[in-house]
Structures are given as C-alpha cells and as structure tokens.
N, C-alpha and C positions, 0 to 999 in steps of 0.2 A: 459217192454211191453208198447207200445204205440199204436196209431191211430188217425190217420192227414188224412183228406182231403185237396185236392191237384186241383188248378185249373190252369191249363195249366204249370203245375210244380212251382207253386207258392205255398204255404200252405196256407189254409183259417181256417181252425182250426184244433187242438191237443190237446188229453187227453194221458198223461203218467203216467202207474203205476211202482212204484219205488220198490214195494217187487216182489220177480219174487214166491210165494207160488200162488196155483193156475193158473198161467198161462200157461199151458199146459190144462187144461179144457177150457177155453176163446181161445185159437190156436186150438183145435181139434173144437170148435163150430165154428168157422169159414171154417174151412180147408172141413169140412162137410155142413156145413149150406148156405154157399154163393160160395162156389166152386174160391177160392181166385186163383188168376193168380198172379206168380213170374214171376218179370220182371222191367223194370225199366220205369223211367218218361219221355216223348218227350218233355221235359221244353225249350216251344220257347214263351218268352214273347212279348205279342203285345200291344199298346197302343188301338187298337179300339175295341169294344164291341162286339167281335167275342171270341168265346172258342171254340177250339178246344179239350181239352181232362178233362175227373174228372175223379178224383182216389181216391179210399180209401187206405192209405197205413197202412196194419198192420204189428209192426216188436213183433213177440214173441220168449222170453228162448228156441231159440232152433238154435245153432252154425252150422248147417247144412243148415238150412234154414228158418231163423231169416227173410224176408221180404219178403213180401206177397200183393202183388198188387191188387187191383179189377178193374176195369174199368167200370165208368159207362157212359160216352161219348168219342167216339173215333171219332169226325167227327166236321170239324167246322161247328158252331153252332151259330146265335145271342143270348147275354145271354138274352133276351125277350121274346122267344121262347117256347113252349110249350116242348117242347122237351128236352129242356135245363133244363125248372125246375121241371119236370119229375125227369131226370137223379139227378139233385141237392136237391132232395129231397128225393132218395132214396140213393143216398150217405149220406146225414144226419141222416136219419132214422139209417142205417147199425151203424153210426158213433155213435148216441146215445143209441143204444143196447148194442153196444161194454162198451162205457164210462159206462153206468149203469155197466155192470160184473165188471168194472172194478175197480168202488166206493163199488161195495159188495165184492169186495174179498181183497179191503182194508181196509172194515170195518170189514172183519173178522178175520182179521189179528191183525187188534187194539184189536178186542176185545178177540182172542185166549191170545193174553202177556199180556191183563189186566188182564183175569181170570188166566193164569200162574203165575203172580207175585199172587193175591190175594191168591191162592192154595198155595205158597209155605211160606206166609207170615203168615197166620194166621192157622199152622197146628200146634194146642195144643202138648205141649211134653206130653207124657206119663210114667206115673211115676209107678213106681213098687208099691209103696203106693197104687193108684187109683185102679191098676188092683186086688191090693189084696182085696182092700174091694168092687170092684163088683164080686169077690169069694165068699166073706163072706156073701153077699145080695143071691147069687145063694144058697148056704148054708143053711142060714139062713131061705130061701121057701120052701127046699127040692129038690129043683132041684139038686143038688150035695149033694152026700154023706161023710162022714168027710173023709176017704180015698181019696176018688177025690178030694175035698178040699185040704188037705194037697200035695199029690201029686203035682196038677197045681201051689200052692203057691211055694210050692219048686224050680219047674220049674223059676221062676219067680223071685225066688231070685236069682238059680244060673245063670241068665243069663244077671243081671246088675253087 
C-alpha cells in the first residue's frame, strides 16, 4: 500500500506501507471517503511554473483494482495561484490522513508480533505437581471434597 502525490506526473511525495494487514480498512476509507477516481497520470513535463494537473495516487492489496487516482487540479494553473495552493493543500491534507493510517497500522502490526512473540515466550509450563497442590489448597478450604479431590488428582495424573 502506498500514496504519492503527483505534480504534472512527477512525484512530490510518498509514504509506503510494506505489511498489507489492514489495508483494506485504509482502501475502503478512501474508496468512500474521497470518492477515488481510477485512471491514469497526463505526465507532460514543463520547465515553466505552470501546473497543469495534482494527483493523489493510492495503490491498495487489491489485484482488481490496486490504483486509485484522485485529482485535485485538472487545468493549467500558475503554481502562485490561489487555486493551485487550494488544490496543493488539500492533496497534502488527503496525503497526510492517508500516511497517519498508514504509521497506525504499522504500528500495530509491530506491536500485534511483539505481544505474539512475548505470549508465546513467557507462557509458564504447567506441571501436574502445581495442579495437584492447587487441589490440595481447594481441599484443604473445603471447596472440594476428598472424592472430588481424589477424583480430579487422578485425572491429572492419567493425563501426563
């Protein structure tokens, strides 16, 4: 998943995120939210300080229809313009909404495999020992009676 802005088919900036979990949330917030137009870039470079077109291009996890164009200037333009920095502003905005989901869902990603690994690292074995003398503690209260005692103990043996 990434998102580039695009001036006159040049890139002016890009954020890419490299885990694709999540991104299908970040592609349907768009796909609803800014009403994304598929399509491609008119990349005609000019040397004088005219724009003709900004784009936000989003490509998301989805082999169907993986790029997603927005258009926020379709008309040459001085880039001095009120007009120009309208449109260049609200392509940034779009662009820094997007990079924000983008930093949360790989921060949740780092931190879903740190608590995975820490879960899978530090889960105490349990020993038939342990479980019999918190029988014997239950016992011991009256919470179990020596039949259930004995009983669950048994369980317990035959099952290591």
């Amino acid at each position: 998943m990434s998102v580039e802005i695009f001036e006159d088919g040049t890139s002016v900036t890009k954020t890419v995120r490299s885990s694709q979990i999540g991104g299908a949330v970040v592609g349907g917030l768009i796909l609803g939210g800014v009403g994304a137009i598929i399509g491609g870039l008119s990349g005609k470079a000019e040397t004088t300080r005219k724009v003709n077109r900004i784009d936000l291009r989003i490509i998301v996890n989805d082999t169907t229809h993986p790029l997603h164009d927005v258009v926020f200037l379709n008309v040459e333009t001085k880039n001095d313009t009120l007009r120009y920095q309208q449109a260049m502003q609200q392509a940034r905005h779009w662009n820094g909404v997007i990079e924000v989901l983008i930093n949360r869902a790989n921060a949740e990603d780092k931190q879903t495999t740190i608590d995975d690994v820490k879960q899978k690292q530090f889960i105490p074995p349990i020993s038939a020992a342990d479980e019999i003398k918190k029988l014997s503690d239950l016992y011991t209260t009256g919470t179990l009676t020596l039949d259930e005692f004995k009983q669950l103990k048994q369980k317990l043996l035959n099952s290591n």
